[in-house]
C-alpha positions in Angstrom: 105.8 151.1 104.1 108.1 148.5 103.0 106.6 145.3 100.9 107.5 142.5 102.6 108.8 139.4 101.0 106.4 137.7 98.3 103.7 134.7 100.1 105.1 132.3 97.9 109.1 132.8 98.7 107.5 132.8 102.2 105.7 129.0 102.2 109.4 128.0 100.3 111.5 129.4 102.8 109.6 127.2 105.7 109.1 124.6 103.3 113.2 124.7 103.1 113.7 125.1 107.0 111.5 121.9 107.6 113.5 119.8 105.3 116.8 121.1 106.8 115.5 120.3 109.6 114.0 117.0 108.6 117.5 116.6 107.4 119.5 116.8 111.0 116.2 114.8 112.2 117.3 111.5 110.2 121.1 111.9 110.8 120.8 111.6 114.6 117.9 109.0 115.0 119.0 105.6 115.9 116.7 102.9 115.1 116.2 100.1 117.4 116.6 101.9 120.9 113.4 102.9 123.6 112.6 106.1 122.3 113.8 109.1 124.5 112.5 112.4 124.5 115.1 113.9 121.8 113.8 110.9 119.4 110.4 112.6 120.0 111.6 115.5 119.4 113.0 114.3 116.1 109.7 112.5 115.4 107.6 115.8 115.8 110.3 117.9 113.6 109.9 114.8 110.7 106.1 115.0 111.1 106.3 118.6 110.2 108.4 117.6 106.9 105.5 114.8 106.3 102.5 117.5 106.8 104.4 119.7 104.4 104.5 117.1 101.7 101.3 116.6 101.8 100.0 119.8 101.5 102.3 120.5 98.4 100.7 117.4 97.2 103.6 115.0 97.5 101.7 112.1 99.1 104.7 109.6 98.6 107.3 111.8 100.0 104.7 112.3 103.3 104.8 108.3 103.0 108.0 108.3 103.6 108.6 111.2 106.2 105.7 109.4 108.1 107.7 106.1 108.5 110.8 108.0 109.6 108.7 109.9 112.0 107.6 106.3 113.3 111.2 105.1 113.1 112.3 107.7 115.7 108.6 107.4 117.7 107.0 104.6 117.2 103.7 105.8 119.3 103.5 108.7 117.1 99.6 108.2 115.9 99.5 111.0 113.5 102.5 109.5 111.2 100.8 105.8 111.5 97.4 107.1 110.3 99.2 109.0 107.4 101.1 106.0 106.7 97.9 104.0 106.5 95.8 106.3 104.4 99.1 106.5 102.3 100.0 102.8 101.8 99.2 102.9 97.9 102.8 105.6 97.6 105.3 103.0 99.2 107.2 100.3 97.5 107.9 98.5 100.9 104.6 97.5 102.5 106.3 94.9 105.1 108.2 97.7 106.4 105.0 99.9 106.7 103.0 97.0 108.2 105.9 96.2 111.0 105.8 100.0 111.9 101.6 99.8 112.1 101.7 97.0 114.2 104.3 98.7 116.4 102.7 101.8 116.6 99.4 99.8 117.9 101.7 98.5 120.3 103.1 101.0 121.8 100.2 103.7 121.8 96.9 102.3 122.5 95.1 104.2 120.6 91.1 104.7 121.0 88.9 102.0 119.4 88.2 103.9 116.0 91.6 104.8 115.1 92.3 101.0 116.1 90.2 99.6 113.3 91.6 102.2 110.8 95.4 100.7 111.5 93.9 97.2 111.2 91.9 98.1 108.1 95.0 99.2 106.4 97.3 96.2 107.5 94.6 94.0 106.2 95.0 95.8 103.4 98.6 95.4 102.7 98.2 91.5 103.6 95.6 91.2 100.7 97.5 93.0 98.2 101.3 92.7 98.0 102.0 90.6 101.1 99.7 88.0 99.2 98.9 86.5 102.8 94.9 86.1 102.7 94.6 84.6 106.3 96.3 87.3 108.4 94.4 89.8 106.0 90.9 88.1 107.3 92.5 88.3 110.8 93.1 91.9 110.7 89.9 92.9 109.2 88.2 90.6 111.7 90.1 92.9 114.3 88.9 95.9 113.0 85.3 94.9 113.0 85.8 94.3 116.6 87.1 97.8 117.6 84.3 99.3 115.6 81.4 97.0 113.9 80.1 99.8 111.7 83.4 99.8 109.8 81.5 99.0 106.4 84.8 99.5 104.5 86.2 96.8 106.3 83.5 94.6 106.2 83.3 94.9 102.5 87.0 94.0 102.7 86.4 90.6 104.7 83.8 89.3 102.6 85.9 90.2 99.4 88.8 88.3 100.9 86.9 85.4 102.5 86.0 84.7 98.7 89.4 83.1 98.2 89.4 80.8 101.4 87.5 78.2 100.9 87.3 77.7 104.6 85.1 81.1 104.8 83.1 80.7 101.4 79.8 79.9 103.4 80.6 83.2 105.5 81.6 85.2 102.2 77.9 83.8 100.5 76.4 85.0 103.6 78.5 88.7 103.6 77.9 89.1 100.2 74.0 88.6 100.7 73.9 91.1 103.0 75.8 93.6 100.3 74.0 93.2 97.8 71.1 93.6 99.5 72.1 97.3 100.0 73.6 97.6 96.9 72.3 95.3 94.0 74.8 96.8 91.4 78.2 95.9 94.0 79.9 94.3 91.4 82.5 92.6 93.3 80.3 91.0 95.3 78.8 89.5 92.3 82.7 88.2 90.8 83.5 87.2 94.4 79.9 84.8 94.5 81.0 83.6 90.6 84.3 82.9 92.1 82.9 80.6 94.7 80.4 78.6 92.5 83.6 77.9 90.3 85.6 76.6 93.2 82.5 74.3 94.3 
C-alpha cells in the first residue's frame, strides 16, 4: 500500500490553495458596490484564508483577511466578530470601526453578538480613536442588548472616570465593583482620579 503524502505537506498544500484563492478573491472585489452574490462568494473564500491564519496562529494576518472578507460582505458576522476579538493586531482602528458599524448595519445580528460589536467599538473609541464620549455611547449600547455584559460595564465605569459629566455615575459603578472585587485596582486609580479632578 502506497504512503500517502506526509499530514504536514497536506495542511500546507490547503493552506497554499486558500491563499491562492484568497489571492483571486481580493483582485476582483470592488469596494463600494451592494454586495452581489459573487462578492459573497469572495467573502466566504477570504473567510477561509482568515480561519486559516488563525489557526496557524497568525492573529494579525486573520485581522486582516477578516476586513477584506467584510470589504466584499459587509453582513458577514463571522469576519466582524474576528475583527472585534482581533482589534489589538491592526494598525487602522477607524477602518475596523466603520466596517463594525456597517456590519451591524447591514446584518442584524441577535442581541448578544450585538453587545460584543459594540463592546469592541467602544473599545477602539477609548483607546486609539481617543474619543471618550462615543466610547460611553457604545458601551451604553452594549449594556442594552445584554445587561449582564460585565466586561462592558467594567469598561463604562472605567471610562466615565474621565468625563466629568459621569463622575457621580463612575463613583457609583465603581462602588458596585469593588464591592465584588475589593482588590479591582482600576477601580481604585479611576476613584483617585476623580477626587483629583474635584
Amino acid at each position: 500500500i502506497a504512503a500517502g503524502p506526509p499530514r504536514s505537506a497536506s495542511r500546507r498544500r490547503s493552506a497554499d490553495e486558500i491563499e491562492c484563492g484568497a489571492w483571486a478573491a481580493r483582485r476582483t472585489s470592488r469596494p463600494g458596490r451592494r454586495p452581489g452574490p459573487t462578492d459573497r462568494a469572495r467573502g466566504a473564500i477570504l473567510w477561509l484564508a482568515a480561519e486559516a491564519d488563525l489557526a496557524l496562529g497568525r492573529r494579525g494576518d486573520a485581522a486582516r483577511r477578516a476586513i477584506e472578507a467584510l470589504g466584499c460582505d459587509p453582513g458577514h458576522l463571522p469576519a466582524a466578530r474576528l475583527l472585534a476579538a482581533e482589534l489589538g493586531q491592526l494598525e487602522d482602528w477607524r477602518q475596523a470601526v466603520v466596517l463594525l458599524e456597517r456590519a451591524l448595519d447591514v446584518a442584524h445580528p441577535e442581541r448578544s453578538v450585538e453587545s460584543e460589536l459594540w463592546e469592541a467599538i467602544g473599545r477602539a473609541y477609548a483607546g486609539p480613536l481617543e474619543d471618550i464620549e462615543r466610547a460611553q455611547r457604545c458601551y451604553r449600547r452594549a449594556l442594552e442588548c445584554n445587561p449582564l455584559r460585565s466586561s462592558a460595564r467594567e469598561a463604562l465605569a472605567d471610562t466615565t472616570a474621565f468625563d466629568p459629566a459621569a463622575h457621580r455615575e463612575s463613583v457609583a459603578a465603581h462602588r458596585e465593583l469593588l464591592a465584588s472585587n475589593p482588590a479591582r485596582r482600576s477601580s481604585w486609580r479611576a476613584l483617585e482620579r476623580i477626587a483629583e479632578h474635584w
